[in-house]
N, C-alpha and C positions, 0 to 999 in steps of 0.2 A: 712881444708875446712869444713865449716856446710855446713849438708845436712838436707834441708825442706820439707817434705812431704806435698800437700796442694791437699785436695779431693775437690771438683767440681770449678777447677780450670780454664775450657776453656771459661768462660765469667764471668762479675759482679764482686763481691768483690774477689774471688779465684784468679782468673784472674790478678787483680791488685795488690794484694798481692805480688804476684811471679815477676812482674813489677817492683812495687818498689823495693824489696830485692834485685834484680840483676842491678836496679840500682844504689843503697846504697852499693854493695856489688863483682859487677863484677864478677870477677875470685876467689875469696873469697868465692862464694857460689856455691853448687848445689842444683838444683830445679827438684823435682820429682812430676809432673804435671800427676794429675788423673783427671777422668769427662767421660759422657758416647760419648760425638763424640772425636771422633779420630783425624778429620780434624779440628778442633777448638783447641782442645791441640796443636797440630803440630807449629799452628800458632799461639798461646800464646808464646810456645815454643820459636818460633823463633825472636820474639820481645828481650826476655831476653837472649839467646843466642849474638843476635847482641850486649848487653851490656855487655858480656864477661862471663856470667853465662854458668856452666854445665848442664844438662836437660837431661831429661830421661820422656819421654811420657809414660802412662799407661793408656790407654782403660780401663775405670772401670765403674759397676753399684756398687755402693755401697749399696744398698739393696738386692747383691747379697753375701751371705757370703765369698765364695771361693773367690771371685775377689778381696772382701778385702785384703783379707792375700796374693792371689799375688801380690797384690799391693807391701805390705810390705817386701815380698821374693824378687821383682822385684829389691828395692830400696837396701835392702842391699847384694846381689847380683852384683849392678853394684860398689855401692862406701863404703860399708865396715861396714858402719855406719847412726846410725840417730840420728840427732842432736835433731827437730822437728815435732811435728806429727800439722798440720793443721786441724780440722774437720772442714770443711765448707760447706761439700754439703747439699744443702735440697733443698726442694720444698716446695710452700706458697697452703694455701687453704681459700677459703672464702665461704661457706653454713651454712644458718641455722640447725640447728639440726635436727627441724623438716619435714623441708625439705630434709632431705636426706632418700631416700628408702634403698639405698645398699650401708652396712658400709664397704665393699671391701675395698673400697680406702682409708679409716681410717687407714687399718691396711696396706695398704702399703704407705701411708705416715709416718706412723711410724717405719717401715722399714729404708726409707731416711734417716728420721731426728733423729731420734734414734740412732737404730740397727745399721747404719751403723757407724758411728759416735764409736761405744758399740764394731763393731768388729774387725773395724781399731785400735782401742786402746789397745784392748785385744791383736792383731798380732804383733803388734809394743811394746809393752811394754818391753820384754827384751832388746831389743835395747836401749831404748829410760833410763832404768835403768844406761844400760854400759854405756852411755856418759854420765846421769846425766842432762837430755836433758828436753826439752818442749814440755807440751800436749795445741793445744788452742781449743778449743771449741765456735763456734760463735753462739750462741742462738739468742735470738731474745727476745728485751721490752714484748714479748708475751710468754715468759717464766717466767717472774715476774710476770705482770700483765694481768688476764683471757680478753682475750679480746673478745666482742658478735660479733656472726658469724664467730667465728674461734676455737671455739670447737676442732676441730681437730689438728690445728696449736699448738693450744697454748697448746696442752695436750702435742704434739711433745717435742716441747719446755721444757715445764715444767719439761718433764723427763728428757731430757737433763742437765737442770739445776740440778737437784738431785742428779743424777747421777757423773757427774762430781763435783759437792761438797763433794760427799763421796770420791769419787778417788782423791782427792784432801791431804784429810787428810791420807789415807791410803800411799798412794806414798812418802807423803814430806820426810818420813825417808830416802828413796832411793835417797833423793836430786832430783826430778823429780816433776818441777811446770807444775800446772793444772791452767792456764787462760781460765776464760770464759768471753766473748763477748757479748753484748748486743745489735747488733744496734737496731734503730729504722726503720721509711719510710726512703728507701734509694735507690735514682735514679739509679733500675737496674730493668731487663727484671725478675725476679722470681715471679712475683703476677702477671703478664701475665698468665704467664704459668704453674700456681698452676690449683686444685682442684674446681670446682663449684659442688654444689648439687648432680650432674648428674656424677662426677668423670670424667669431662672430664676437659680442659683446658680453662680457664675462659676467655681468649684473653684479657682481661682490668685489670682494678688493682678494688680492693673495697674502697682502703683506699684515702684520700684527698693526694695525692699530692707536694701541694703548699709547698713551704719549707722541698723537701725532701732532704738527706742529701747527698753530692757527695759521687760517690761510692771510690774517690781519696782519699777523710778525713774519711772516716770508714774503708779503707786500712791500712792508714795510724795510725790511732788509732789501730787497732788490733794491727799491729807491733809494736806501742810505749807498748803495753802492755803484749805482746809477748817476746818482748828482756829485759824488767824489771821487770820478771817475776808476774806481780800481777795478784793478786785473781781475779780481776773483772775489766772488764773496761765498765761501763755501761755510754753508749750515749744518748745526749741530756738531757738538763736544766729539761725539763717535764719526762722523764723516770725517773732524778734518784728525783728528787720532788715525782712524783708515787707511788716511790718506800716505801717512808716513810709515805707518806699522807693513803695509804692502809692500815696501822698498825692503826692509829689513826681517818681516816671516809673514808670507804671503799663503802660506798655509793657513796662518791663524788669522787671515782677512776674510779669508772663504769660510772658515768656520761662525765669523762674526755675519757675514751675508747670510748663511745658510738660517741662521738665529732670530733673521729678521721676517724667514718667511712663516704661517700659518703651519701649524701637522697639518696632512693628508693631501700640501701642497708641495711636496718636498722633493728633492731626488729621489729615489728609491737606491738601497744596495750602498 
């Protein structure tokens, strides 16, 4: 039986994640669902349960150290072993720089999208050696490319991505693949509920919208790149265009980010 660890698992891409595999998967799989409500696990829980999946709910903050590593004590504890470790929790932030007085919430957004990401991996990695298993890392297009008014996000991100490219090279000998994830705008509730100026919860999104991607096909893309262990699976035609057009006129990448954001969310000048 694989057993998939997936952190902010009780809504959005986490969520669907654990869906499909236990779709795909049934009785074949067990899913160790982490996130900080309890009542929204239960009932992710019990969606892939009714598709014949094993489950095991874990109350976590992952910005909280200890919760991490019980998380991981929790998971092999109940079924013996870990197959994969899922990093997917974070929170979205949109402030100008200058507009932020109190860089608090900088550093505990890097906590989220980091650190916890940093100590999930760290607790689960001998595990994750013994089977020879999968670490995935879901960053975010704002970890390639700096996006304005996300300072914060994208610093998140960025480490992330570093990070897990050094863990990448260090692991392969242990036979232990490191996929990192790229979406882009992707029809879920997390840039509601990110960071404004003021560190509180922004209730709207910054970013345009129109053409964002289902959170069903960036599910479903992590796992195709999750179970064929690749390096990268970076989403959308304009991400991985970005991604190379920055090497060669990086003026016209900032012009394509600037493009992605809302009027009246903009730089100003």
């Amino acid at each position: 039986m694989r057993v998939v660890v997936i952190t902010g698992a009780s809504d959005g891409i986490g969520a669907e994640i654990a869906r499909q595999l236990a779709a795909k998967e049934g009785a074949g799989i067990a899913l160790v669902l982490a996130a900080r409500s309890a009542a929204q696990l239960e009932a992710v829980a019990g969606e892939c349960a009714a598709l014949g999946a094993q489950t095991l709910t874990v109350p976590t903050d992952v910005s909280v150290r200890i919760q991490c590593r019980r998380l991981i004590v929790s998971a092999v504890e109940r079924f013996g072993h870990i197959d994969v470790l899922v990093n997917n929790a974070g929170r979205s932030a949109h402030a100008l720089f200058e507009d932020v007085e109190d860089l608090d919430w900088y550093e505990e957004l890097m906590r989220v999208n980091l650190w916890g990401s940093v100590w999930c991996t760290q607790a689960a990695l001998p595990a994750l050696k013994a089977s020879r298993g999968s670490i995935v890392a879901v960053s975010s297009l704002a970890g390639l490319v700096g996006v304005p008014g996300r300072t914060a996000y994208s610093a998140s991100k960025f480490a992330m991505t570093g990070f897990f490219e050094a863990l990448r090279a260090e692991v392969k000998g242990a036979g232990v693949s490191v996929t990192t994830a790229y979406p882009g705008v992707v029809a879920t509730q997390i840039r509601y509920r990110g960071f404004n100026a003021q560190g509180e919860p922004m209730g709207s999104s910054s970013l345009k919208e129109e053409g964002a991607m289902s959170v069903e096909e960036c599910a479903r893309l992590i796992i195709e790149g999750m179970n064929g262990r690749r390096r990268e699976v970076v989403m959308t035609a304009k991400g991985k265009l970005g991604r190379f057009i920055k090497l060669l006129a990086p003026g016209l990448v900032e012009k394509m980010a600037l493009a992605a954001l809302k009027q009246g969310v903009r730089p100003k000048g």
